[in-house]
C-alpha positions as CSV (number, residue, x, y, z in Angstrom):
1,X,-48.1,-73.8,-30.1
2,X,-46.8,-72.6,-33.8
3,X,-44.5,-69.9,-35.0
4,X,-46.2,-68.1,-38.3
5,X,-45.1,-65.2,-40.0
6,X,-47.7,-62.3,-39.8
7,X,-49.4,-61.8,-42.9
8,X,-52.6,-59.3,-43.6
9,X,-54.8,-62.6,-41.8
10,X,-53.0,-62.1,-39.0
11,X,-53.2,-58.3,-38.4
12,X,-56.5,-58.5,-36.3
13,X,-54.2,-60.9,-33.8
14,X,-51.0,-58.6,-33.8
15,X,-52.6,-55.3,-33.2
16,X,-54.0,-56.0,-29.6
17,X,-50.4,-57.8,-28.8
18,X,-48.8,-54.9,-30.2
19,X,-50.8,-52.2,-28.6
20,X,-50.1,-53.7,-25.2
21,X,-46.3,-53.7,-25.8
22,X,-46.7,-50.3,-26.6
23,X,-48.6,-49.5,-23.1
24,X,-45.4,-51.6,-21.4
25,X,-43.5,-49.7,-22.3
26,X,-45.5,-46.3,-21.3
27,X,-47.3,-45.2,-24.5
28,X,-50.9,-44.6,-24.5
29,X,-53.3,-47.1,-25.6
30,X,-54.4,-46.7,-29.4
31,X,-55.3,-50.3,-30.6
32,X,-55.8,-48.3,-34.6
33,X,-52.4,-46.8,-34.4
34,X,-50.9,-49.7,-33.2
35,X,-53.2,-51.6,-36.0
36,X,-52.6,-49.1,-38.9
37,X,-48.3,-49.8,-37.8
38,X,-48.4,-53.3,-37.8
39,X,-50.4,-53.3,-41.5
40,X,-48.6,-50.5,-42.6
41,X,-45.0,-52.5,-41.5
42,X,-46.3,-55.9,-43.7
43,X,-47.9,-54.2,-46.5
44,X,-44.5,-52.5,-47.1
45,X,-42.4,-55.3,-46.4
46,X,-40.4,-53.3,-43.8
47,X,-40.6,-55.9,-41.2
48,X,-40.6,-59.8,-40.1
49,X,-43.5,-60.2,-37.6
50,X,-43.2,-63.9,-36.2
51,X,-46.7,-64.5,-34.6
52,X,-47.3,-67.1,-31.5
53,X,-50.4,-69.1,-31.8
54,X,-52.0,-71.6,-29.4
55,X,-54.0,-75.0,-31.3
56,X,-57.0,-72.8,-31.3
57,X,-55.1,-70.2,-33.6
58,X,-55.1,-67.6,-30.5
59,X,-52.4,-64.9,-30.0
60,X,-49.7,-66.3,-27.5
61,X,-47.3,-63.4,-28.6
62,X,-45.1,-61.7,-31.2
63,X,-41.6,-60.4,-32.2
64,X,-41.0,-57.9,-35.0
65,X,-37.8,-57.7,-36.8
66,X,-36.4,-55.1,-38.6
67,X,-33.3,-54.9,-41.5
68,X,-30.5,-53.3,-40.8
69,X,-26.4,-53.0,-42.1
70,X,-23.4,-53.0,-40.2
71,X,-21.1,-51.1,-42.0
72,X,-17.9,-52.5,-40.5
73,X,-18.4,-55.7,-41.1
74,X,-20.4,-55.2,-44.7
75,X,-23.0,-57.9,-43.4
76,X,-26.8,-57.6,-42.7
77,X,-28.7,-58.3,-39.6
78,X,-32.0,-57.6,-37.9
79,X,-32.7,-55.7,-35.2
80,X,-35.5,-57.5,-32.3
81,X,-37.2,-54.6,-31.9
82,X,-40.6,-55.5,-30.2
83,X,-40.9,-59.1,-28.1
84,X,-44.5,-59.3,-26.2
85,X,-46.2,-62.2,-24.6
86,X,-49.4,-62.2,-23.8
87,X,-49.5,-62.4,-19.6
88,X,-51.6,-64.9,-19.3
89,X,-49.4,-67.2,-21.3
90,X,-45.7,-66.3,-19.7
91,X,-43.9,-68.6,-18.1
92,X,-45.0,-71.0,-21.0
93,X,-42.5,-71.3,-23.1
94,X,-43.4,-68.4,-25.7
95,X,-40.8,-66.1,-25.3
96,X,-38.1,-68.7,-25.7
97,X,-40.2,-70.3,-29.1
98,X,-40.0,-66.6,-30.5
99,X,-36.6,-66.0,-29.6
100,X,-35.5,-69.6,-31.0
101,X,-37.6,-68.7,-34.2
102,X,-35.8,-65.2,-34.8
103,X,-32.7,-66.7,-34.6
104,X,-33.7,-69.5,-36.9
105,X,-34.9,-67.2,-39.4
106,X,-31.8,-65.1,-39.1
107,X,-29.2,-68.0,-39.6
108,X,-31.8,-69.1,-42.9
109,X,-31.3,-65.8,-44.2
110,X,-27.3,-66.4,-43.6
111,X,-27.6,-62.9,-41.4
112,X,-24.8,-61.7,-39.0
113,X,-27.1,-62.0,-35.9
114,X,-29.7,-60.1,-34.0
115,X,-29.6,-57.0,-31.9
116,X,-32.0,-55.8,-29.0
117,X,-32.4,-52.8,-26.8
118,X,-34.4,-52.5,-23.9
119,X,-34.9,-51.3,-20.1
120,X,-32.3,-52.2,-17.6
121,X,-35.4,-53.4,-15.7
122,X,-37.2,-55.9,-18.2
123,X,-37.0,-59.0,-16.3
124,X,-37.0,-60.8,-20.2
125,X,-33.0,-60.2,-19.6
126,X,-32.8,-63.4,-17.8
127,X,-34.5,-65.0,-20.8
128,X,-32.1,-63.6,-23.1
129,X,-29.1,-64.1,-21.1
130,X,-30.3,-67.8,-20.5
131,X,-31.0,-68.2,-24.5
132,X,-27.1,-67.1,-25.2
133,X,-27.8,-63.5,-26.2
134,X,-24.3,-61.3,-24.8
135,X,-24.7,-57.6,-23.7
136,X,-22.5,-55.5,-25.6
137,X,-20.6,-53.5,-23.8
138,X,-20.1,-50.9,-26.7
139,X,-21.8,-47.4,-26.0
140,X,-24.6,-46.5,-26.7
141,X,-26.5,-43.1,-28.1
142,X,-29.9,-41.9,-28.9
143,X,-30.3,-38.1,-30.5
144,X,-33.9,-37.1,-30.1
145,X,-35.9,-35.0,-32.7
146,X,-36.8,-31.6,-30.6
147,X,-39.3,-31.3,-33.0
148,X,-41.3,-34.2,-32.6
């Protein structure tokens, strides 16, 4: 297995990955919106997509992160917004290679850390627990756009 960083040749191996974390997580299936996102995301430069490949160059899994600021401490860091592994290959090792790789990449950039949110139900908690990620017991808060 290697860890690459998504680039435009990779965007035909993301999108299906990507498209199925959507679905996870309750979204409809739209393997061109999830496409178009991905592109869009790398074209821009707006996100770090680490990309899991097996020795045949096939999609194991992917993490995306995104840039963000803490204010209080003046410092950036990244926010691990999407972590998917294919099904077929769990269990395998993947998830922790990603994980490893993000924080890697953070601690290269010289980065205060990485953040994460997801469901109280995601049975990746264990992983992240076991790979010394702490829950922060700080609040928090989502306002939704009626609008959208």
């Amino acid at each position: 297995m290697q860890i690459v960083f998504a680039n435009n040749d990779h965007i035909d191996l993301v999108s299906p990955l990507f498209d199925a974390y959507r679905v996870f997580y309750k979204q409809k299936s739209d393997l061109e919106g999830s496409r178009k996102f991905i592109q869009d995301r790398i074209k821009n430069n707006e996100s770090t997509v680490l990309l899991a490949l097996d020795d045949d160059h096939n999609p194991l899994g992917f993490t995306q992160l995104f840039p963000i600021f803490s204010s209080v401490t003046a410092q950036p860091m990244y926010v691990l917004n999407d972590l998917f592994v294919n099904p077929e290959t769990r269990s395998k090792g993947v998830g922790t290679a990603l994980l490893n790789a993000a924080k890697e990449f953070c601690k290269k950039k010289g980065y205060k850390g990485l953040v994460l949110q997801t469901e109280t139900h995601n049975p990746a908690q264990e992983l992240y627990k076991h790979l010394g990620w702490e829950a922060d017991p700080d609040l928090h808060f989502f306002w939704k756009n009626p609008d959208i």
